[in-house]
N, C-alpha and C positions, 0 to 999 in steps of 0.2 A: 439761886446761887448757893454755892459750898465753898468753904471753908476748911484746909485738913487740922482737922487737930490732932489727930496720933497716926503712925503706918505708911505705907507709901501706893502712892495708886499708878500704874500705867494707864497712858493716853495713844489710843490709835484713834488714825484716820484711815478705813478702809481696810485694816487688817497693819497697817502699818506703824510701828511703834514712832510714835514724833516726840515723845518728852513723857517728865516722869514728876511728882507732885509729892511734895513731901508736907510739915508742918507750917502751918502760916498760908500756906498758897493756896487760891481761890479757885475755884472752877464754876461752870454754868454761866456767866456773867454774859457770855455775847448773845447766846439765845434771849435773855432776858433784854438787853439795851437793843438788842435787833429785831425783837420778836419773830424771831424764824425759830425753825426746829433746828435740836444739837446738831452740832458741826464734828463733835468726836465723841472717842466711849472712852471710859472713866471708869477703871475697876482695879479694887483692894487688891496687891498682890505680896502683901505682907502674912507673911505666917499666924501672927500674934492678931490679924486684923485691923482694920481701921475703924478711924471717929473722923466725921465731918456732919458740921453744922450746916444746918442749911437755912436759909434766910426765904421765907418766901417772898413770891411777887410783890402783895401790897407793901409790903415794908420796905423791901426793895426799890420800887415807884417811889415811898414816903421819903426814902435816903436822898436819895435821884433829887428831887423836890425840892428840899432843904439847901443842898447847894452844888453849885454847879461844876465845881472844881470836883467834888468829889467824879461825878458822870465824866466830865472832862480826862478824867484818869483812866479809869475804867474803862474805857472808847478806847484812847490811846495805846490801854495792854491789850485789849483786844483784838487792837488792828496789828499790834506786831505778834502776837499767838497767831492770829490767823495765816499770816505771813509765813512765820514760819514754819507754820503744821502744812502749809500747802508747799512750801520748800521741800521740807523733809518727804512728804507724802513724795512728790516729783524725783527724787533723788532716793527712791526705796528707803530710806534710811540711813543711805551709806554716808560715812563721814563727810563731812565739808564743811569748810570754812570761809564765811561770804562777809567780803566788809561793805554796806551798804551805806550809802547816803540817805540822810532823812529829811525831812521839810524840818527849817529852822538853821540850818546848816549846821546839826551834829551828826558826827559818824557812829555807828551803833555795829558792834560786833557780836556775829551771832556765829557761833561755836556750834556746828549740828553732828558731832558726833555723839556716838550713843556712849 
C-alpha cells in the first residue's frame, strides 16, 4: 500500500483516466485486503515529481491484525474506489453525476467528472 506525500499521480483503468491522488491519499490497498493483482495504474504526472511511501505486506497484515475498525475502513474505501473506477471506466470518462444508495441507508454522492 502507498501513501502520497508530495505531487500528483493519475489513476487509469484500461487506458481510462478514473481519478487523480494528491497528498494524504492512499493507493494499492485493495490488492492487498483482496489479494488479487492491481485493478488500476498509478503514475507521477507532476513536473516536480512525486513521494509515496509505501507500507509493505507484513506490516500491513500486522495493521489489519491489531484492529479491525481500521480493515473495516479500508474494505469500505475500497469498495466505493472500485465502484467507482468501474463507473467511470463504463462511462469513458465522461462527466456524470450518480446519487446512489448505500447499505445503512446513507446517500453518498459521487461527482465523476474529470
Amino acid at each position: 500500500m502507498f501513501t502520497v506525500a508530495d505531487g500528483e499521480f493519475k489513476v487509469t483503468v484500461n487506458g481510462v483516466h478514473v481519478g487523480t491522488l494528491r497528498q494524504d491519499d492512499m493507493f494499492g490497498e485493495t490488492s492487498l485486503l483482496m489479494n488479487r493483482p492491481r485493478s488500476a495504474t498509478v503514475a507521477c504526472v507532476s513536473k516536480s515529481g512525486c513521494i509515496a511511501y509505501e507500507m509493505m505486506n507484513e506490516d500491513f497484515r500486522a495493521l489489519l491484525d491489531e484492529s479491525a475498525d481500521i480493515e473495516e475502513s479500508l474494505r469500505d474505501l475500497s469498495r466505493r474506489r472500485e465502484f467507482k473506477k468501474a463507473l467511470r471506466a463504463q462511462t469513458g470518462g465522461m462527466g456524470v453525476t450518480l446519487k446512489v444508495r448505500m447499505p445503512r441507508k446513507c446517500i453518498y454522492n459521487y461527482s465523476l467528472a474529470q
